[in-house]
Backbone as CSV, one residue per row, in Angstrom:
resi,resn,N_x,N_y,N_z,CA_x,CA_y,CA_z,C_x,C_y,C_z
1,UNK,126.059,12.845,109.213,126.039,11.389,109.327,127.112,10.806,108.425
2,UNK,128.091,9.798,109.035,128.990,9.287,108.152,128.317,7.740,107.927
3,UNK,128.591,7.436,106.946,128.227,5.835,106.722,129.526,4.535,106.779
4,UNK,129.295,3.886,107.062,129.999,2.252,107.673,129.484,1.524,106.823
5,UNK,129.907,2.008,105.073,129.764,0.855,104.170,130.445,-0.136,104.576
6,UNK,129.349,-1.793,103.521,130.199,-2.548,103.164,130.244,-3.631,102.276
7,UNK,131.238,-4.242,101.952,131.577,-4.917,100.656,130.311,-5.477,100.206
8,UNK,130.522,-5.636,99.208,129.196,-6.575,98.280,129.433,-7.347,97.222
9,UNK,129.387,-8.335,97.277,130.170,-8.842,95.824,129.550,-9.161,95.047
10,UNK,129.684,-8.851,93.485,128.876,-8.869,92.214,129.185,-10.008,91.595
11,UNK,127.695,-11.002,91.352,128.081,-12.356,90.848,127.113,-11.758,89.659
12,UNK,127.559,-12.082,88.236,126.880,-11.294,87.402,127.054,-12.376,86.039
13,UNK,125.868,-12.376,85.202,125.860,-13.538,84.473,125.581,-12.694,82.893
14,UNK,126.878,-12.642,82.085,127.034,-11.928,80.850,125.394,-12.014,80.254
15,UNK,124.539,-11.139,79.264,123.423,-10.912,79.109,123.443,-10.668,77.821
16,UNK,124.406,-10.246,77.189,124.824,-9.577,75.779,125.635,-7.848,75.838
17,UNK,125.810,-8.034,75.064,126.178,-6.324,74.098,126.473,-5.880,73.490
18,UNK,125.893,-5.029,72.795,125.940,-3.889,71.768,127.029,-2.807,71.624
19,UNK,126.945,-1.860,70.430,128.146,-0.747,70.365,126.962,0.571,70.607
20,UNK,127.454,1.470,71.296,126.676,2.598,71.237,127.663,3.797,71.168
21,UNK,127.442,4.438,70.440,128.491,5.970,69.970,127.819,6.809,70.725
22,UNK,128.332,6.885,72.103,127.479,7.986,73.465,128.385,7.604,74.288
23,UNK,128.809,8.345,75.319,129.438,8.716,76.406,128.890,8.078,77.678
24,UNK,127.716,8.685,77.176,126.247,8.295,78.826,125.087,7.608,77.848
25,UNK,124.646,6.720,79.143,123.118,6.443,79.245,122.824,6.017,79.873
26,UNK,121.279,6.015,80.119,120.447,6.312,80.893,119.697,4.896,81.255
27,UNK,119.040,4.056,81.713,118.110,3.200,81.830,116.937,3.604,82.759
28,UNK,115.744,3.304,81.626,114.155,4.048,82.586,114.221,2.107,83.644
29,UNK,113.047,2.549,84.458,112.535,1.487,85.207,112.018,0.150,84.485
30,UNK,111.831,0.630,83.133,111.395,-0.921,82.378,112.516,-1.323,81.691
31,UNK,113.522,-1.077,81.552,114.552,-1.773,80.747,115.451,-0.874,79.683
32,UNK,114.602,0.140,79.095,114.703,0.761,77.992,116.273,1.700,78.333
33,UNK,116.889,1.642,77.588,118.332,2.052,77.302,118.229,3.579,76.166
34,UNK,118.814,4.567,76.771,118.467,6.081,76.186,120.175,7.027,76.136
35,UNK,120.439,6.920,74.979,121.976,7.891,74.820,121.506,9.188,74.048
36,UNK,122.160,9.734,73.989,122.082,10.949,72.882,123.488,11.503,71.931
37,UNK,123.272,11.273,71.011,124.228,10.945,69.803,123.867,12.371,69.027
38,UNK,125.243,13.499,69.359,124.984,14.594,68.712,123.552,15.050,69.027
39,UNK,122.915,15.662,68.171,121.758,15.884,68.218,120.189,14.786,68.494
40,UNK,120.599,13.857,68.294,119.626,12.957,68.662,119.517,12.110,69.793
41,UNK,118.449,11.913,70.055,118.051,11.245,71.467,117.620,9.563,70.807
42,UNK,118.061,8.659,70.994,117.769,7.583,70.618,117.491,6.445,71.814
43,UNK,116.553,5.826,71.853,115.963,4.870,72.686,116.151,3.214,72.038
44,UNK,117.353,2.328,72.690,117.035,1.574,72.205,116.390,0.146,73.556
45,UNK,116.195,-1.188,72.962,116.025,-2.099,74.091,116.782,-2.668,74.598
46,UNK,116.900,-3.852,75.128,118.275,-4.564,76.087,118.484,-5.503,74.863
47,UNK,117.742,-5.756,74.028,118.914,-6.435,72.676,119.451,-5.643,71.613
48,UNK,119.529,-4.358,71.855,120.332,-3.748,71.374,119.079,-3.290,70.027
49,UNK,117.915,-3.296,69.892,117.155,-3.323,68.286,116.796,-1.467,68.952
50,UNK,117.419,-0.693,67.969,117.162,0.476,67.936,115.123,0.701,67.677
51,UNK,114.492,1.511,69.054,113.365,1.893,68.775,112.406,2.920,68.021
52,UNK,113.278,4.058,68.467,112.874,5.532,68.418,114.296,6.333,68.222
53,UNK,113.626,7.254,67.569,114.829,8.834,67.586,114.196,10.032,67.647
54,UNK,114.314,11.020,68.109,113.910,12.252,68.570,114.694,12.930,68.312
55,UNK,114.939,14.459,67.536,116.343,15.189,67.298,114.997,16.637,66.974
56,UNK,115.807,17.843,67.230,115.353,19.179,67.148,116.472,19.934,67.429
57,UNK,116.735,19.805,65.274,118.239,20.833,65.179,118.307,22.152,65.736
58,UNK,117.038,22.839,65.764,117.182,24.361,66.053,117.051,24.524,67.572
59,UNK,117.402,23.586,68.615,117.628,24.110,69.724,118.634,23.914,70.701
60,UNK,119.805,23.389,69.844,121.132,23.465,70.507,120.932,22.050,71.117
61,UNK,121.956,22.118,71.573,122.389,20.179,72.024,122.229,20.322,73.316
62,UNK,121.198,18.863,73.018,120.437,18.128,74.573,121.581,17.725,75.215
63,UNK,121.522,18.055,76.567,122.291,17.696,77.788,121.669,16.954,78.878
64,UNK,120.465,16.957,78.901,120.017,16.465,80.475,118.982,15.430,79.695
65,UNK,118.810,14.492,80.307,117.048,13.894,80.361,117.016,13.060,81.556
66,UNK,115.362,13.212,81.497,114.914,12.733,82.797,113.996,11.537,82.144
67,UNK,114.109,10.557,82.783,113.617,9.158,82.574,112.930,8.581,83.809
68,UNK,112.190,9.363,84.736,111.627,8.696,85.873,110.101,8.291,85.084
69,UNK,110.125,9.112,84.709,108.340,8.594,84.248,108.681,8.285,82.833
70,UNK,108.701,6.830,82.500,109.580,6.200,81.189,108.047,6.559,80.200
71,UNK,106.974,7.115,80.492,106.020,7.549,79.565,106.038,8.973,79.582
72,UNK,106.416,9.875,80.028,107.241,11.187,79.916,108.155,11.423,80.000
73,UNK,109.273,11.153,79.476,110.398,11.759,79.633,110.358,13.091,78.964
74,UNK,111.796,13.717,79.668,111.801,15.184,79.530,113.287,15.320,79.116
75,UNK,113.398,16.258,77.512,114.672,16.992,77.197,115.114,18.010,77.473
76,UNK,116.520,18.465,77.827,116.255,19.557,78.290,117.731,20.377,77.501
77,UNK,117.440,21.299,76.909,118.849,22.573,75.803,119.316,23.703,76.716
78,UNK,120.027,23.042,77.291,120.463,24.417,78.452,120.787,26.257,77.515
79,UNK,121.527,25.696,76.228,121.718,26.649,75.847,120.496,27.332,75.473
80,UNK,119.018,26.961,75.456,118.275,27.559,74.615,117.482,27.925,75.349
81,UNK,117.530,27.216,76.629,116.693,27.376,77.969,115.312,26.548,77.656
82,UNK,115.484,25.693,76.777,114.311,24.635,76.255,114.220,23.141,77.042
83,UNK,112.708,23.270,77.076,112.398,22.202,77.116,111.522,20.804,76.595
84,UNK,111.738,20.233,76.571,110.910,19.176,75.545,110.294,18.012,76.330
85,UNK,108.676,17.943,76.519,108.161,16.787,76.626,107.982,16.091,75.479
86,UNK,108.387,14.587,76.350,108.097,13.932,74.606,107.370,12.429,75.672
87,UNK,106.727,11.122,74.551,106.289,10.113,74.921,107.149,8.786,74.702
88,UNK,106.689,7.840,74.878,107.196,6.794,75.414,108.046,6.099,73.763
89,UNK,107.641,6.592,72.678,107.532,6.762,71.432,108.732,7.622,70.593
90,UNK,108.963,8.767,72.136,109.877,9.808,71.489,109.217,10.793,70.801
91,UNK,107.929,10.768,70.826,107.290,11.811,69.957,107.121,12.914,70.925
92,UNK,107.216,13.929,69.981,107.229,15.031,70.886,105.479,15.794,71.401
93,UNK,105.805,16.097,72.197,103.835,16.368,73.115,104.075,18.125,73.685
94,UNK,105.554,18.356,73.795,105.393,19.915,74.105,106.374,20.290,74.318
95,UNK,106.626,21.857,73.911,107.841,22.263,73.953,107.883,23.546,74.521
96,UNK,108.708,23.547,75.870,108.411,24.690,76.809,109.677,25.285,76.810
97,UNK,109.638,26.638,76.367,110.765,27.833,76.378,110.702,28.558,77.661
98,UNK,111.824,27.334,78.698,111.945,28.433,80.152,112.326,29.572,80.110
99,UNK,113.525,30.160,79.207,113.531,31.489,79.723,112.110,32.403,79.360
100,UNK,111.124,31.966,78.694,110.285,33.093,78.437,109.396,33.052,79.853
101,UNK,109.749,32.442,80.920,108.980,32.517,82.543,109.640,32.951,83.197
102,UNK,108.913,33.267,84.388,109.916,33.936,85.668,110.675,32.746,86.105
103,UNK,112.057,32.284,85.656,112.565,31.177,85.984,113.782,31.009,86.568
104,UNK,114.609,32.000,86.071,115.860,32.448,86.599,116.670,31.729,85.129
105,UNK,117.720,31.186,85.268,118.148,30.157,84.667,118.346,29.113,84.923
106,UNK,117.449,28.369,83.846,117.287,26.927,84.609,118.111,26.101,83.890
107,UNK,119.130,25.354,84.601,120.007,24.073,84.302,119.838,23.012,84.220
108,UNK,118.753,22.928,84.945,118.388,21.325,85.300,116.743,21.030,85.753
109,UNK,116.265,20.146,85.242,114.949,19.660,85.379,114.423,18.636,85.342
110,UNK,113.507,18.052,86.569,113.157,16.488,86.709,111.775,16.184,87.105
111,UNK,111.370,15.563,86.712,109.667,15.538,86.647,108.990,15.099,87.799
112,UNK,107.992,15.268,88.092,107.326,15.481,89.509,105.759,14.919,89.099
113,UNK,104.998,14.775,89.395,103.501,14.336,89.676,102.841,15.128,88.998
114,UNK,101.811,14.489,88.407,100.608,15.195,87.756,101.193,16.289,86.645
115,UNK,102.116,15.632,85.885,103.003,16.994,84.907,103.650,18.192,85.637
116,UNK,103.966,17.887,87.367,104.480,18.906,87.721,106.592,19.026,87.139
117,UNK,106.587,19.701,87.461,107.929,19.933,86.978,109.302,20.693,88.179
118,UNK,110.256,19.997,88.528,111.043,20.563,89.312,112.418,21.240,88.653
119,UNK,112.625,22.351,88.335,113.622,23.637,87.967,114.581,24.117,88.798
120,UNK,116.214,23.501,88.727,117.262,24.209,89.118,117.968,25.545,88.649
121,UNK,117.276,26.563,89.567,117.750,28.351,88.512,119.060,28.507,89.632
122,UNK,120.032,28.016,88.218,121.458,28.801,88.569,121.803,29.933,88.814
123,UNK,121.223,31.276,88.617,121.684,32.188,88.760,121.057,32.236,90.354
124,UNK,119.806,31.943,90.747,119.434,32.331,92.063,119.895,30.764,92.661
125,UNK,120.533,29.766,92.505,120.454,28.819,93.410,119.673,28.735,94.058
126,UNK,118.410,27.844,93.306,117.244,27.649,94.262,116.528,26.295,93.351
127,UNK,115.991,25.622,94.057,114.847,24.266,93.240,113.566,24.502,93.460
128,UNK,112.903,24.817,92.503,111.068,25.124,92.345,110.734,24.371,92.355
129,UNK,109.638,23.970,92.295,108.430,22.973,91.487,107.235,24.080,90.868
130,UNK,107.146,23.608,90.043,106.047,24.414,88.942,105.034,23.540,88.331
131,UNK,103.594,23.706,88.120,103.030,22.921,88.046,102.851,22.975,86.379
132,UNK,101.986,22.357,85.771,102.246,22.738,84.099,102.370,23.549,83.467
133,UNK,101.470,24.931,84.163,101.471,26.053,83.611,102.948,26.841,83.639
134,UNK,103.738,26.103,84.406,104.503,26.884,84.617,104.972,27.550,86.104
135,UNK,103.855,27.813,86.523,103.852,28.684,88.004,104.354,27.962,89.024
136,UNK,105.019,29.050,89.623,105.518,27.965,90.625,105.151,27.539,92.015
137,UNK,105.044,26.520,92.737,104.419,26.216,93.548,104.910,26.379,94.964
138,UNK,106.754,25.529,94.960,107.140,26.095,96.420,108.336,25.877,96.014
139,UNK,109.368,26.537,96.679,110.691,26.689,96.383,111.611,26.320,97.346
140,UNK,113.120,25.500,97.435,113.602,25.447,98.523,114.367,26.529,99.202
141,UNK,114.455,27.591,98.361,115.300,29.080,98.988,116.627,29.187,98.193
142,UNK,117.268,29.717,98.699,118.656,29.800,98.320,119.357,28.860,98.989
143,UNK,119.916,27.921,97.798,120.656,26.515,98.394,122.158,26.607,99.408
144,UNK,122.816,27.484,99.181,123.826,27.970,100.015,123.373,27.910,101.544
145,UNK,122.429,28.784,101.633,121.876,29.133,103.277,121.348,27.986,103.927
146,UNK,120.478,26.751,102.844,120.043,25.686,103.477,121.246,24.680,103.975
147,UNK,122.021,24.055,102.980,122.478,23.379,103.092,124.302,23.995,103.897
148,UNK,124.219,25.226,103.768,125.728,25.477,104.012,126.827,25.499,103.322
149,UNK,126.562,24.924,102.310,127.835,25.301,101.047,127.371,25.503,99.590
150,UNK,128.236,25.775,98.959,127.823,26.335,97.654,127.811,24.644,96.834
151,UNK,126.692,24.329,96.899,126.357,22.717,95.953,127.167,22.846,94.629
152,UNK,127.625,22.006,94.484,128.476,21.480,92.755,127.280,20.593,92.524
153,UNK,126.440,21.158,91.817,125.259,20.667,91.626,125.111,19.650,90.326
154,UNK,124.935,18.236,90.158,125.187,17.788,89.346,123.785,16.844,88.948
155,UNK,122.716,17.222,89.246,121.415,16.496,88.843,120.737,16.165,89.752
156,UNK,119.257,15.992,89.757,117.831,16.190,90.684,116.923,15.158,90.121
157,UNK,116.250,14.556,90.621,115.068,13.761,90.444,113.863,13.388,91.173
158,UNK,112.682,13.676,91.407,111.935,13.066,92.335,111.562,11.905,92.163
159,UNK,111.860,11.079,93.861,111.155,9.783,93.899,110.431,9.308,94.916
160,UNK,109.668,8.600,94.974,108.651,8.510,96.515,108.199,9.992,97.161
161,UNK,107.799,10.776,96.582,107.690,12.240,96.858,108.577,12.909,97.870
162,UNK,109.696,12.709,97.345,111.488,13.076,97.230,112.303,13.407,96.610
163,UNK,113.055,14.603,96.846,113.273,15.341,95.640,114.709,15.054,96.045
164,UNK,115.602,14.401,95.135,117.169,13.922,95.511,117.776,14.813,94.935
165,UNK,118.629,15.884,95.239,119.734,16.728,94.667,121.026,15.858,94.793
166,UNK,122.035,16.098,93.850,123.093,15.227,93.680,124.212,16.547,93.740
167,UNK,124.933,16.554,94.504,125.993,17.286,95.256,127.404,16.542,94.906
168,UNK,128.260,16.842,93.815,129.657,16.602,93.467,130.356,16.649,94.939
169,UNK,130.589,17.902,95.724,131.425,18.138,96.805,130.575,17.772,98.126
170,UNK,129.684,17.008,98.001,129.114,16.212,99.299,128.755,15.146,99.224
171,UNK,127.338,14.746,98.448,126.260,13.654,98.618,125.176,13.799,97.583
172,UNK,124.463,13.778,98.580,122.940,13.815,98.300,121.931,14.814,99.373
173,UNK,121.253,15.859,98.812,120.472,16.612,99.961,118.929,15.842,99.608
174,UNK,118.177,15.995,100.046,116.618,15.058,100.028,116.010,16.262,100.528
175,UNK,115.081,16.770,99.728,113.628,17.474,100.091,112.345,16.893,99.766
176,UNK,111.452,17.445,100.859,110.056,17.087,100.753,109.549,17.802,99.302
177,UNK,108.094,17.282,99.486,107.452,18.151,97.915,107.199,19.283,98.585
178,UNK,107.690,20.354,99.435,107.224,21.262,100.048,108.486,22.361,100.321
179,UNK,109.952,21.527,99.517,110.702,22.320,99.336,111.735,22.752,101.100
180,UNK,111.665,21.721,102.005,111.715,21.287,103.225,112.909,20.633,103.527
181,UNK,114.299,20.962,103.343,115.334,19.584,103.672,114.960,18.899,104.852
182,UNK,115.226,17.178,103.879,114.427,16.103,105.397,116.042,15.467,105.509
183,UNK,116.635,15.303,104.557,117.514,14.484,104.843,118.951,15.291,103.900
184,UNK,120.184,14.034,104.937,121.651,14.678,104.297,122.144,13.134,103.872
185,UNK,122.883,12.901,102.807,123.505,11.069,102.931,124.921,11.766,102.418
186,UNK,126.226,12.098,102.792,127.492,12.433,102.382,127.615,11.185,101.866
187,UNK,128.458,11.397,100.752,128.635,10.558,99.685,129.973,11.041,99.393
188,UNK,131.459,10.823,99.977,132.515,11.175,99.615,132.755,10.937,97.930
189,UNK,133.547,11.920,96.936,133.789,11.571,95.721,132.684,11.625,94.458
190,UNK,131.285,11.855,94.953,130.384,11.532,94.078,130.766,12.050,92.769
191,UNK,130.578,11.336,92.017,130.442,11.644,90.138,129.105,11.454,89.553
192,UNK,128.348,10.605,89.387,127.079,10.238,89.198,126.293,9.620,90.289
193,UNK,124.993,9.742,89.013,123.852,8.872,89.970,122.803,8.220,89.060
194,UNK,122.177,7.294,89.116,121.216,6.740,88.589,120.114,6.398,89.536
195,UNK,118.843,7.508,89.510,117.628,6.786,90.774,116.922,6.002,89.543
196,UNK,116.157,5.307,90.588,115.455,4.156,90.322,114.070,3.862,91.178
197,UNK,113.610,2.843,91.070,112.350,2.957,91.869,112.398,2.545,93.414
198,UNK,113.762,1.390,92.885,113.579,1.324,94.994,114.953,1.989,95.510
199,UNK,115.602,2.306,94.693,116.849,2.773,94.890,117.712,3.836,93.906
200,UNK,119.042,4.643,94.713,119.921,4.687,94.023,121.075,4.531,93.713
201,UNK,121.352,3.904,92.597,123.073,3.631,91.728,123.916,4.623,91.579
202,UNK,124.882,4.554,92.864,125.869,5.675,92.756,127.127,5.382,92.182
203,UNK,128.086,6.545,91.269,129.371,6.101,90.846,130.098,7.357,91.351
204,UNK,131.069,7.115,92.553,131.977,7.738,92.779,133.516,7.514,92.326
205,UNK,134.362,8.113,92.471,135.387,8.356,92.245,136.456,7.131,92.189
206,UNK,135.868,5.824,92.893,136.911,4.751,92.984,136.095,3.705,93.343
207,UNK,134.704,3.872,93.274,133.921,2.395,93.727,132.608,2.713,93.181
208,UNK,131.548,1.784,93.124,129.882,2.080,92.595,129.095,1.008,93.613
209,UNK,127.942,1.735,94.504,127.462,1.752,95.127,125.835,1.612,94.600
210,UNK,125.129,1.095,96.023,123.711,1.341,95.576,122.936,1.383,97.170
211,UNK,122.252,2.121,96.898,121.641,3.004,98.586,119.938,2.824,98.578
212,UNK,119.277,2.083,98.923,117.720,1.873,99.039,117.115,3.293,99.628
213,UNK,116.393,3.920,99.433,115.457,4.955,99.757,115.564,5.121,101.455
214,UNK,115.080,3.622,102.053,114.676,3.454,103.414,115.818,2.751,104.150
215,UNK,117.038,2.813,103.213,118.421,2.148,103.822,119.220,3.312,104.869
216,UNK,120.267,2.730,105.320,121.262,3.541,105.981,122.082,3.812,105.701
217,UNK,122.541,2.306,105.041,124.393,2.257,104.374,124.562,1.723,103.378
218,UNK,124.580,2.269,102.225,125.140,1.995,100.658,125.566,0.653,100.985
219,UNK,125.404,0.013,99.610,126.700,-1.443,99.478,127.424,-0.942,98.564
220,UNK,128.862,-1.517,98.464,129.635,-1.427,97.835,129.581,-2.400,96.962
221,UNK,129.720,-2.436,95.432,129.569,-3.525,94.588,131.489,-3.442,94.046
222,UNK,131.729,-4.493,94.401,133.200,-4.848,93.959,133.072,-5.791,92.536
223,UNK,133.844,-5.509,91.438,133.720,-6.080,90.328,133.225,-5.199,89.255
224,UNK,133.177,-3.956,89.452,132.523,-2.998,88.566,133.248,-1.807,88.393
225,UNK,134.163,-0.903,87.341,134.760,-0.264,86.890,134.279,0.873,87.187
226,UNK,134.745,1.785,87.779,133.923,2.998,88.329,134.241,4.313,87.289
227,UNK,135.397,3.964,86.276,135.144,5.163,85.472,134.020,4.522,84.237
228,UNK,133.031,3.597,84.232,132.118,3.106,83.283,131.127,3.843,84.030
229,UNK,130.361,4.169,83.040,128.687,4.717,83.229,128.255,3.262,83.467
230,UNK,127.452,3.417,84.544,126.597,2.653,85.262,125.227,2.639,85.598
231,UNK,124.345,1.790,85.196,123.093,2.006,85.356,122.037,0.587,85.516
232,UNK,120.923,0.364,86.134,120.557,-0.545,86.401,118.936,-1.018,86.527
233,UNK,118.498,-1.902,86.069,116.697,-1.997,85.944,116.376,-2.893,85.982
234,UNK,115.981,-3.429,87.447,115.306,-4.411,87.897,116.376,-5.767,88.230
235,UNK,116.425,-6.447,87.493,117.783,-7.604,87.871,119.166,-7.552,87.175
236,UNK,119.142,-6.175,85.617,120.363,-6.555,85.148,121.024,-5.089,85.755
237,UNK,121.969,-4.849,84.949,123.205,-3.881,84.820,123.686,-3.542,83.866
238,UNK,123.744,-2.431,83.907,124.108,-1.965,81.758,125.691,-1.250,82.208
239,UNK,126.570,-1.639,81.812,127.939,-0.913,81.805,128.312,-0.288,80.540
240,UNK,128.568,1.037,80.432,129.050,1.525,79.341,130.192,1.906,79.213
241,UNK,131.517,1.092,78.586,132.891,1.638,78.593,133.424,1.409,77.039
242,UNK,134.241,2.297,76.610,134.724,2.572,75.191,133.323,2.573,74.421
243,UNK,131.942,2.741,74.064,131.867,2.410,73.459,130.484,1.172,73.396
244,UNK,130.885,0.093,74.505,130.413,-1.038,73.951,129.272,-0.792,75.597
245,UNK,127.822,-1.115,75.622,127.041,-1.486,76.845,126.950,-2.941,76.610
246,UNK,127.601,-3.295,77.963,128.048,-4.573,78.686,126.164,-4.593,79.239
247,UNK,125.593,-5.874,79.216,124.304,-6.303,79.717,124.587,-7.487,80.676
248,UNK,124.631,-7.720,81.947,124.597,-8.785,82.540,123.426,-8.948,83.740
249,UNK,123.093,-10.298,84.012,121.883,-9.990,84.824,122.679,-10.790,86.179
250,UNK,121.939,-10.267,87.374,122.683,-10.781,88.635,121.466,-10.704,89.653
């Protein structure tokens, strides 16, 4: 399926902003703004008043988090094969050492229902779901054979009991909770993604987009810098470039 985007124009009303020493961040569904600075994971609000910090020197530097369930979020130390539940607080509630499971190597991880947990094992190219214990429940196979090419796999999340894989050299693949491809959305250029509750905030290569769950065709948002991290919750827009997150509401 090819898509017949089109223009959208961003009328956007300055909101404030802050300096943040981070590259990326994240925005959960309530507002809350999440970078990670060296070793620490810091949560602050949309006026910039620092909340929480979370840091655990002995397990190598956090790369991933998942912010769908803004009362679980999940850290994740690729190098250590660790993982960290923590609360809404930043406090930490559990700390799960994937390689000590039958897991393969896992790169990537995004949270699922009832503490279930969904696991990208790089070495077998495949996406689990595992329920707390660990075990796993259903798997999508070897991602090559499903989808047809070798995924540049760049982050996973479930939403509406939908599991969105984010594909650098395609799109987006969509599986059921049953590990089932339902859907394909090619997404020429993709670089990022930000899901959300009714949607997702895409940043490709020369424009930033946003695609509803039950939509067809992305809009294009004109007025927005596509090498800025981009992210969005509820009516505003958080832009992160040099340095400074731009807050405007639209």
């Amino acid at each position: 399926m090819v898509f017949n985007v089109f223009l959208h124009a961003l009328f956007a009303i300055a909101f404030g902003s802050f300096t943040i020493e981070a590259d990326e961040i994240i925005v959960d569904d309530l507002g809350f703004i999440y970078a990670v600075q060296g070793q620490d994971l810091i949560k602050w609000n949309e006026k910039g008043e620092q909340l929480f910090v979370f840091s655990r020197l002995d397990l190598g530097m956090p790369e991933q988090i998942d912010v769908s369930d803004p009362l679980r979020p999940l850290l994740l130390y690729p190098e250590t094969g660790t993982m960290v539940v923590l609360d809404n607080t930043l406090s930490e509630q559990r700390t799960v050492r994937l390689w000590d499971s039958d897991l393969g190597l896992p790169q990537w991880v995004a949270s699922g229902v009832n503490e279930e947990i969904w696991v990208y094992d790089a070495l077998n190219k495949e996406v689990f779901r595992t329920d707390e214990r660990l075990d796993r429940q259903v798997s999508t196979g070897y991602l090559p054979n499903i989808t047809g090419r070798d995924v540049e796999f760049i982050g996973m999340v479930e939403r509406h009991e939908r599991l969105l894989i984010g594909d650098a050299g395609y799109g987006f693949w969509v599986f059921d909770r049953f590990g089932t491809l339902v859907r394909r959305v090619p997404i020429q250029g993709l670089v990022d993604f930000r899901a959300h509750a009714e949607g997702v905030f895409i940043r490709t290569e020369e424009q930033i987009m946003w695609l509803r769950y039950n939509g067809v065709e992305p809009k294009i948002y004109e007025g927005l810098n596509p090498t800025s991290t981009i992210d969005v919750a509820g009516s505003r827009i958080y832009s992160l470039e040099n340095g400074v997150l731009e807050i405007s509401s639209f």
